[in-house]
N, C-alpha and C positions, 0 to 999 in steps of 0.2 A: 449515444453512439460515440461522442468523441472521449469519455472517456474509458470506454471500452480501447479505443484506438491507443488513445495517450498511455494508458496503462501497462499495454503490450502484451494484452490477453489475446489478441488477436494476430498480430503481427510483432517478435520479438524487436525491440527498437534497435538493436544492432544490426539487423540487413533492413532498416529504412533509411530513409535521406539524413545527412546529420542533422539538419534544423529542427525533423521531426524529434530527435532523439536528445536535443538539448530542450526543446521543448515539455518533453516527457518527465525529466528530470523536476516539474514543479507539480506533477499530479503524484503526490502520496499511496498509490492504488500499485506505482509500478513496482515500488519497495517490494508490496508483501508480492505481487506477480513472480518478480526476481526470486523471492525468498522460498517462494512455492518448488519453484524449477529449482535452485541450488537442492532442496532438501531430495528432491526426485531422483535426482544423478547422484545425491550420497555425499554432497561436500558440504560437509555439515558447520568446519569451522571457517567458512567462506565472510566477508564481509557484506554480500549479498542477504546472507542469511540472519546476517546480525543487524543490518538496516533495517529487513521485513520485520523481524520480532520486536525492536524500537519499535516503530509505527503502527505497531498492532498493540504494541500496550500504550502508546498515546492513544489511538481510539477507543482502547478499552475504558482510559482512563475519564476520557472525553464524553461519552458515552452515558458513564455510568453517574456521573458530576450534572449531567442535563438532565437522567431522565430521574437521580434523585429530586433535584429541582422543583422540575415537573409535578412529581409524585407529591413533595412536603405540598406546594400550590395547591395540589388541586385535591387533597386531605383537610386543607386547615376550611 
């Protein structure tokens, strides 16, 4: 649940408290949330939209590095 909150799936972090919204800024999840919304409304060369797709290809990258990992592990 927090971070559903932190991420701003639930409540946009610009109509919450500031503290919540500098807070928000270290959960990774609100990038692609922002990113989601900028693409929705159509502002495609937004800085919003360029943070979310950074952060989706670090977990892509992240992702795919452990679950290689993983894979060669539990192959050999």
């Amino acid at each position: 649940m927090p971070s559903m909150l932190l991420s701003g799936l639930m409540l946009p972090m610009t109509l919450g408290p500031a503290w919540l919204d500098v807070l928000s800024h270290f959960m990774p999840f609100r990038y692609l949330v922002d990113a989601v919304r900028a693409a929705f409304v159509g502002s495609y060369a937004s800085s919003a939209l360029l943070y979310g797709v950074l952060v989706a290809a670090a977990f892509a990258v992240l992702s795919v590095t452990f679950c290689t990992r993983a894979f060669r592990r539990s192959a050999a």
